[in-house]
C-alpha positions as CSV (number, residue, x, y, z in Angstrom):
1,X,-18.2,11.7,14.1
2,X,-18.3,15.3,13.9
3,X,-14.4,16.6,14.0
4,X,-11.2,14.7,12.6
5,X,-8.2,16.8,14.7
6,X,-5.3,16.0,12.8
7,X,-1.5,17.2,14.6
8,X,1.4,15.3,13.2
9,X,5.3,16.5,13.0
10,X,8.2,15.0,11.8
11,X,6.1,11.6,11.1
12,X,8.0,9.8,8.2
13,X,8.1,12.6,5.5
14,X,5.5,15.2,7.0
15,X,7.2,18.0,8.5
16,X,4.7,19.9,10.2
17,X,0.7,19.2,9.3
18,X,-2.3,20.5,11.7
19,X,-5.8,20.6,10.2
20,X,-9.1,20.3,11.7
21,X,-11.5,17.8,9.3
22,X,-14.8,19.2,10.3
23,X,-18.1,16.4,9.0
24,X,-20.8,18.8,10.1
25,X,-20.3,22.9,9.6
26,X,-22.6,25.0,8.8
27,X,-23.3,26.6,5.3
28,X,-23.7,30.2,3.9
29,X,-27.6,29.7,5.2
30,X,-26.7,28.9,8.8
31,X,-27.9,25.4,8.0
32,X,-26.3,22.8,9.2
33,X,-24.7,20.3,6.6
34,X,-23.1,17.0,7.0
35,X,-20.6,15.3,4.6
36,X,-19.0,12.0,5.1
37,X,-15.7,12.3,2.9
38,X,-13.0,14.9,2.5
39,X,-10.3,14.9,-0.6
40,X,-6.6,16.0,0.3
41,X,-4.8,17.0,-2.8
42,X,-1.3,17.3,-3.3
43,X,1.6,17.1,-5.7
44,X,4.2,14.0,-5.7
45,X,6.3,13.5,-3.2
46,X,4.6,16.0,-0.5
47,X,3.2,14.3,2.2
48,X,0.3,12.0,0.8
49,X,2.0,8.8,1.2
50,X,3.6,9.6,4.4
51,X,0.2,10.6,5.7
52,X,-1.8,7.3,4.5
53,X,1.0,5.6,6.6
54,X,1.0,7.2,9.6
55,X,-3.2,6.4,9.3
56,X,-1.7,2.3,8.3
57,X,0.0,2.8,11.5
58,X,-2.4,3.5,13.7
59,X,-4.9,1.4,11.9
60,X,-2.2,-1.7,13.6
61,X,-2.2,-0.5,16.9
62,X,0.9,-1.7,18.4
63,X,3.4,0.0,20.2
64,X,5.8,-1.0,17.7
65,X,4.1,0.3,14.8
66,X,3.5,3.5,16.6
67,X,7.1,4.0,17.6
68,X,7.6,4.0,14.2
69,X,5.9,6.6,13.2
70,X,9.2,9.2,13.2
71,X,11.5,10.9,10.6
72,X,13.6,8.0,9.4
73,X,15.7,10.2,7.5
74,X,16.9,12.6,9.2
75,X,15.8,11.5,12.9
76,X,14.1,15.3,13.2
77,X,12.6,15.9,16.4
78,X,9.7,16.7,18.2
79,X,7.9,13.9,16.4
80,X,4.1,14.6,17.3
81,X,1.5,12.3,16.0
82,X,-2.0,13.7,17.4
83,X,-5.3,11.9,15.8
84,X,-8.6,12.5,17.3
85,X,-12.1,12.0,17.0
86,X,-14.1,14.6,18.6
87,X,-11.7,15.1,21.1
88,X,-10.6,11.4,22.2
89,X,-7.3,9.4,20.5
90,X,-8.7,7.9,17.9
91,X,-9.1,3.9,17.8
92,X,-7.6,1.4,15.4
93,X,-10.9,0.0,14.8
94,X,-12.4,3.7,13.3
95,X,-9.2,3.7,10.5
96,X,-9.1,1.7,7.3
97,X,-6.5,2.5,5.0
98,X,-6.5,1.3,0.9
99,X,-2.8,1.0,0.0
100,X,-2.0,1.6,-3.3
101,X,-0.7,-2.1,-3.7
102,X,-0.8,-5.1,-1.5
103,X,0.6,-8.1,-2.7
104,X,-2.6,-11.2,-1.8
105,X,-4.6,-8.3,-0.7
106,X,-8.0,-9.5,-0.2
107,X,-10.6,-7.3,2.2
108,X,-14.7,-7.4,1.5
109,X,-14.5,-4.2,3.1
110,X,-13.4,-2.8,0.0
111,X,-16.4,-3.4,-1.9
112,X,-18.5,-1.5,0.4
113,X,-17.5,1.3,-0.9
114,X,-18.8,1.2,-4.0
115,X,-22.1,3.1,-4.0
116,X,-24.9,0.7,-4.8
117,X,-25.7,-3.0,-3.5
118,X,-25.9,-4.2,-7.4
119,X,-22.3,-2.4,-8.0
120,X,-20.5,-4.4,-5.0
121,X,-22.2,-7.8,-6.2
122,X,-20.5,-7.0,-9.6
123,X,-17.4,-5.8,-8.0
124,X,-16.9,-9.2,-6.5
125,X,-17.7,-11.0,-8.6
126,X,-15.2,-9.9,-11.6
127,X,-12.6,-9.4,-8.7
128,X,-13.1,-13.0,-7.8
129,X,-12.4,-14.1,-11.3
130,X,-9.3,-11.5,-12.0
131,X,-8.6,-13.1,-9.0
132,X,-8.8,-16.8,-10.0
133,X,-7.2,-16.1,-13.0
134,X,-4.0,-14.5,-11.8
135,X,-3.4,-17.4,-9.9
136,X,-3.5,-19.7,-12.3
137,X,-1.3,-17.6,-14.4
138,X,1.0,-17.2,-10.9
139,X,0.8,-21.6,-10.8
140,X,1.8,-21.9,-14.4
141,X,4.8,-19.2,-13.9
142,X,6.1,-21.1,-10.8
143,X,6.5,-24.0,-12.3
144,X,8.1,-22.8,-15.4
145,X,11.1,-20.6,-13.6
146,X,10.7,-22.6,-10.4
147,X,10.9,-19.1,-8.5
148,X,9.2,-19.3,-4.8
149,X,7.8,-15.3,-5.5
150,X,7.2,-14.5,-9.3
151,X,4.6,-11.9,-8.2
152,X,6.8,-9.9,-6.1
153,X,9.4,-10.4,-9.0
154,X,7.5,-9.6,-11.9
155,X,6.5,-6.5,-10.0
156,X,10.1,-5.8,-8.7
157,X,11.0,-5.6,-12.6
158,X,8.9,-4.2,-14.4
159,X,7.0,-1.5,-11.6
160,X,8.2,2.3,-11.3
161,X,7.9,4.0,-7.8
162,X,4.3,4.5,-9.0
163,X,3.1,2.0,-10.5
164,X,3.2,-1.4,-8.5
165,X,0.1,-2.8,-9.6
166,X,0.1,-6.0,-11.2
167,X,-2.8,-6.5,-13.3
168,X,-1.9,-3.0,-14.9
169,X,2.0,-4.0,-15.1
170,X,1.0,-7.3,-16.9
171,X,-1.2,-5.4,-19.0
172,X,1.7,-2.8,-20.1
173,X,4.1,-5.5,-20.7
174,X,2.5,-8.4,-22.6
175,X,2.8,-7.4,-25.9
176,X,6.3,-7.4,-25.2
177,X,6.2,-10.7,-23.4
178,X,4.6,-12.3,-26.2
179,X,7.1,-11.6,-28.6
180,X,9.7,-14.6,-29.6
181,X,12.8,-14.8,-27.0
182,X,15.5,-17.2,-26.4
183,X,15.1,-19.7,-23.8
184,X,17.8,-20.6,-20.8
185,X,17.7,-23.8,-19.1
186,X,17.9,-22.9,-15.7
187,X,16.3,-22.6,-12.6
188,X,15.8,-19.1,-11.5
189,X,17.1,-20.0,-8.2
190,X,20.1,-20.7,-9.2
191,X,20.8,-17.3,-10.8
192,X,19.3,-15.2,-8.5
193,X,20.3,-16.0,-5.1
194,X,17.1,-14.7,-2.9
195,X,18.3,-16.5,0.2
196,X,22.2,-15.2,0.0
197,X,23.3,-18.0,0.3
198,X,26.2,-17.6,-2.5
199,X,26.7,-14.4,-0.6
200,X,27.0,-16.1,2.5
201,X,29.2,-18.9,1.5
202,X,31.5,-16.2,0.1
203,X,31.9,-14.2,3.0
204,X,32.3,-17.2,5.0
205,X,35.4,-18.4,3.3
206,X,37.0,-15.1,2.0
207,X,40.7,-14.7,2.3
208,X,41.8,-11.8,4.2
């Protein structure tokens, strides 16, 4: 790969972005140099999430995912979404995109790209016991509060819109957790009514 084109408008919360990513240039020598990675910087709430998901997008493929690559707020128009690789559309298979979080995200992809063979061995191997651990501690959790998703809910309370990470969440909050509170006897399921059906049943039989 020698040229990333990038041409994207009205995709999600990019506006207007056209850059040209350019792998081999030549220096202040007239040599020619070759780099592998580019970093694009920019403040919150700019464009960096919208552009990683227009990549995610692409990355899937299907015409369904592609059609929804658009403003969603305010339905802006043209929407242009333009990514090529030395002049042809790039391919799903060329894209791999690192979300910030994914829920049972598990890819050996991401170890290669750690620099050294002896830094991905020890990569996966302490992922693979984080990893061991956390379900365990997921098991255990279930089984006290009889909730179907206590990742997703643990993360859903505790996480800001930047922080949805839940080995760093649990690490913020366990002093807290570990502290002496008062015990219901419940099941969670019964409060928290994930499947509406409460709502259902009530909207069902309302009066009007």
């Amino acid at each position: 790969m020698k040229k990333l084109k990038v041409k994207l408008q009205n995709c999600y919360g990019i506006r207007k972005l056209k850059s040209d990513f350019d792998f081999v240039f030549e220096n202040d020598k007239a040599e020619e140099v070759k780099t592998n990675s580019f970093v694009i910087y920019a403040h919150n709430g700019t464009m960096k999430t919208s552009f990683a998901k227009v990549f995610k997008k692409f990355q899937l493929g299907e015409p369904k995912d592609l059609a929804d690559i658009k403003d969603h707020v305010y339905g802006r128009e043209p929407v242009i979404k333009d990514i090529k690789i030395d002049g042809e559309l790039i391919k799903k298979e060329e894209i791999f995109v690192i979300e910030p979080y994914i829920k049972g995200f598990d890819s050996d992809k991401l170890s290669t790209l750690l620099a050294t063979k002896e830094l991905k061995q020890i990569y996966d191997r302490a992922y693979s016991e984080l990893k061991n651990k956390k379900d365990e501690f997921i098991k255990i959790l279930k089984n006290v509060s009889q909730s179907t998703d206590c990742e997703g809910e643990f993360i859903d309370t505790f996480s800001t819109l930047d922080e949805k990470n839940f080995f760093e969440l649990l690490d913020k909050e366990e002093s807290s957790l570990n502290g002496d509170r008062t015990k219901y006897d419940f099941k969670y399921n019964d409060v928290f009514d994930k499947d509406e059906k409460v709502k259902k049943f009530i909207e069902k039989h309302r009066l009007t």
